[in-house]
TIMARDREN-463867 format. One record per residue (C-alpha): residue number from 1; x, y, z. Coordinates in nm, 3 decimals, padded with zeros to 5 digits. Example, Ala and Ser with C-alpha at 12.3 -4.5 7.8 and 13.67 -1.06 7.14 Angstrom:
% TIMARDREN-463867
R seq       x       y       z
R   1  01.230 -00.450  00.780
R   2  01.367 -00.106  00.714
END
This chain:
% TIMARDREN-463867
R seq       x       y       z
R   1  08.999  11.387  08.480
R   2  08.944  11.254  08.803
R   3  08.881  11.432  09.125
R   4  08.908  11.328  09.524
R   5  08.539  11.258  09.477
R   6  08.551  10.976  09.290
R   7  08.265  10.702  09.262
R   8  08.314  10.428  09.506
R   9  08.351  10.100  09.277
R  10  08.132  09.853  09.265
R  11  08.360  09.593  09.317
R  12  08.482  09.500  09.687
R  13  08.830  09.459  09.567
R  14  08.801  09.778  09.397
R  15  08.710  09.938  09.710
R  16  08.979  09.787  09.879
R  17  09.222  09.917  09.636
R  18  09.118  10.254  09.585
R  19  09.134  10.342  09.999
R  20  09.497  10.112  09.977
R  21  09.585  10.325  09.688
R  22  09.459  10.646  09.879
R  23  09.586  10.598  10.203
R  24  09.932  10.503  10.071
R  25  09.988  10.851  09.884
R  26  09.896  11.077  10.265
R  27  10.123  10.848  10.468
R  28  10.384  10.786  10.134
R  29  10.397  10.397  10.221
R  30  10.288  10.129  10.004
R  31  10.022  09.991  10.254
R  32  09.895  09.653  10.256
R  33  09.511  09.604  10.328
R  34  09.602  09.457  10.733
R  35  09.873  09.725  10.757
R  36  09.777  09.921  11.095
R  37  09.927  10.248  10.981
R  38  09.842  10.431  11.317
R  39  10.056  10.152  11.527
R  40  10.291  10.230  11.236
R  41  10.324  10.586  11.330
R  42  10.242  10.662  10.970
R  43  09.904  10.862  11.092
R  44  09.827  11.158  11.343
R  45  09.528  11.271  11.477
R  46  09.487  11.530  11.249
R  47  09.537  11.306  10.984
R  48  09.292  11.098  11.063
R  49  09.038  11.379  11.075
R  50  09.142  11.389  10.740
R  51  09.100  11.052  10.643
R  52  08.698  11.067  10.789
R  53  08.641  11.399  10.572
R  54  08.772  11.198  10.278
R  55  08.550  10.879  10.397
R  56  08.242  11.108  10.383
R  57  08.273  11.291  10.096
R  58  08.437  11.001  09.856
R  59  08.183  10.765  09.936
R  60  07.865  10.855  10.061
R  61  07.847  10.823  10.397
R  62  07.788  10.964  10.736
R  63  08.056  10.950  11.018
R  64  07.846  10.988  11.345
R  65  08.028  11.062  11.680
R  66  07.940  10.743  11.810
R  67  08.175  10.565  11.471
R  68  08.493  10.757  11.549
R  69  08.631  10.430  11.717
R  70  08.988  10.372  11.586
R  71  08.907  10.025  11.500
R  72  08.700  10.107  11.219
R  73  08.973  10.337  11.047
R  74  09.293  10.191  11.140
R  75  09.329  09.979  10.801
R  76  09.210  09.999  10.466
R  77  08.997  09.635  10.498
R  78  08.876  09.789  10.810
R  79  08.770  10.129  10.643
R  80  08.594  09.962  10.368
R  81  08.405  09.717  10.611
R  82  08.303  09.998  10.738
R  83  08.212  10.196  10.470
R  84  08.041  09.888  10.323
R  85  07.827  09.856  10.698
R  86  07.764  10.226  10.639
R  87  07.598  10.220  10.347
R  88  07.424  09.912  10.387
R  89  07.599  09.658  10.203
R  90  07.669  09.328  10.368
R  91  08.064  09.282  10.479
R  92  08.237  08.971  10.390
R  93  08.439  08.833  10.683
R  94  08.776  08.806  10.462
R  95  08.758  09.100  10.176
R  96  08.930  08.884  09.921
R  97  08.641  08.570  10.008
R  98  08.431  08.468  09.744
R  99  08.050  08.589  09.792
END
């Protein structure tokens, strides 16, 4: 059975489709990995806090003060660039690019 904490993949595209797949049920749209679903209106603040508690207990990672800039959570390519920074990994300019 699987939980909210669930591994992150090891696959980028994996990542990628886990937050889409995440991020689509809380704002019930089928998201696309550029959709901005805060110019959408699909997200509120408080929703967003939501979205950093799930960041940092999904995947193993810290959200500092200094990372709550919007541009690093308002897409799911942009959330797993920056999960990926986070942890170390190195982020691929285009998610879908070959390595």
């Amino acid at each position: 059975m699987e939980t909210a904490h669930t591994p992150v993949p090891e696959s980028p595209d994996g990542l990628v489709e886990q937050l889409r797949q995440y991020l689509s049920s809380i704002t019930s749209t089928d998201l696309g990995p550029d959709d901005d679903y805060f110019t959408l209106g699909l997200v509120s603040s408080l929703r967003a806090l939501e979205i950093v508690t799930y960041i940092e207990g999904s995947h193993d990672v810290v959200v500092e003060v200094e990372d709550l800039d919007l541009d690093n959570f308002r897409t799911v390519a942009r959330v797993a660039e920056f999960i990926r920074r986070k942890r170390g990994e190195q982020v691929r300019a285009t998610d879908g690019a070959s390595p």
